[in-house]
N, C-alpha and C positions, 0 to 999 in steps of 0.2 A: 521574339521572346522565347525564353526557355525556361520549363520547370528545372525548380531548383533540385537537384540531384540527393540532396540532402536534407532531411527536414528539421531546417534551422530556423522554420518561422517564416520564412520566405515565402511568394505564394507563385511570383514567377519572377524571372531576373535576365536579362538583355547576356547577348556570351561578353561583350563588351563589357558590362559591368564584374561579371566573373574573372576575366581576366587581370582587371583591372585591380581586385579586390587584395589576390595574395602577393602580386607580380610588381607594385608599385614600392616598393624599397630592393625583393631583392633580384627584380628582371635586370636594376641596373649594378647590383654587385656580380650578379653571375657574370655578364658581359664582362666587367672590369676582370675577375677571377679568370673565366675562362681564355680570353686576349691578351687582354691591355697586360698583363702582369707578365704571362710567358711571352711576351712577345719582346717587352722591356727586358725580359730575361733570357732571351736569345740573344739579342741586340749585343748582351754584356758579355754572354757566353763567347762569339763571334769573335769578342775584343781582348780575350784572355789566347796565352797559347798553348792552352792547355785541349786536347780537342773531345775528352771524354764528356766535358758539359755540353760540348756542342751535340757529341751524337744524344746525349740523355733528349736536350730539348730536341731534337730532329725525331726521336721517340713518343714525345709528348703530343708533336704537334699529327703525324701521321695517327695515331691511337686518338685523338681529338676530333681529328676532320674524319673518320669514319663513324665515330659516334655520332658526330654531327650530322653528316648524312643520314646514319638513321632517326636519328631525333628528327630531322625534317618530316619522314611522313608520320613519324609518332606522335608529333609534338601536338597533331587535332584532337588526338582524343587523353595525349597525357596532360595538360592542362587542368584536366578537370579533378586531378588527382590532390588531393589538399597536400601541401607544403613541397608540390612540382619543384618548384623552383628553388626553394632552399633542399633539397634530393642533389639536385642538378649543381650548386654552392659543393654542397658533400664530395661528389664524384668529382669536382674538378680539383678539387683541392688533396684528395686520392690516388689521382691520376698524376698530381703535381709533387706532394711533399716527401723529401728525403726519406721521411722516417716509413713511410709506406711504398715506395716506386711502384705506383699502380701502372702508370703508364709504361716502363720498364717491363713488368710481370704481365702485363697485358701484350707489350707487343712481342715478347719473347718465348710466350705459353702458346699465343693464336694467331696472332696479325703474320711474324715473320714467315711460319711453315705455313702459312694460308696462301701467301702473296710468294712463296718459293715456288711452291705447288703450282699453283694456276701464273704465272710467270706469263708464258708463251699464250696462252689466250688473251691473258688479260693487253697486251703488249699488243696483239694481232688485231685485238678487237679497239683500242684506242688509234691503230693505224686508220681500217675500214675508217673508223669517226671521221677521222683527218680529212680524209683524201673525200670523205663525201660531203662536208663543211665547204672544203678547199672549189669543189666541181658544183656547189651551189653558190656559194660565193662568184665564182665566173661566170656561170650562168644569169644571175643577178646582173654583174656587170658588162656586161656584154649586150643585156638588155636592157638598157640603162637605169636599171632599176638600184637602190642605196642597196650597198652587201647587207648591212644589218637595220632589223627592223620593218 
């Protein structure tokens, strides 16, 4: 149980229920907005021979999956933020619409000279991962133990 953050009459409320309370209509439109839609809309872009849509959406989705990653460890204490989730509706649709190219502006202001810059480390240090995935994985095997899991 958790005091309620807010004193809305509340006296105490499960996180489950809080979650629950703002995130049931639009946890599953964010999902749809954030995926389902640029993904259908890659899909089309792929299908056109045109290729500047395709890099726009290859923009989208790189400026996306770093947001995303950070909303993973934010997302324990952003929750508690009232209308989280329709915030979250905002920014994807920001990040997506014409008339704004958030994700454009984004990855050509911060992401591109971020990931120019650190290039060589970033590249050296997904090797190390590999090659030490790769010598656990054998070692696993070897000892007949299942690679994953």
């Amino acid at each position: 149980q958790l005091a309620c953050p807010l004193d809305l009459g509340c006296h105490s409320v499960s996180k489950n229920q809080l979650e629950d309370m703002g995130s049931v209509f639009s946890r599953p439109i964010c999902y749809f907005i954030g995926f389902v839609y640029p993904a259908y809309k890659s899909w089309k872009a792929l299908n056109t021979p045109d290729v500047d849509d395709d890099k726009g959406w290859l923009m989208y989705w790189i400026v996306f999956s770093g947001l995303n990653a950070v909303e993973w460890w934010a997302d324990r204490l952003m929750f508690w933020f009232p209308f989280y989730y329709e915030a979250k509706i905002a920014s994807y649709l920001l990040l997506q619409l014409p008339q704004t190219k958030g994700a454009h502006w984004i990855y050509n202001n911060y992401v591109h000279k971020f990931l120019s810059q650190h290039e060589k480390t970033i590249d050296q240090t997904m090797e190390d991962v590999q090659q030490q995935a790769a010598a656990k994985a054998q070692g696993r095997r070897s000892s007949g133990r299942p690679v994953c899991c």
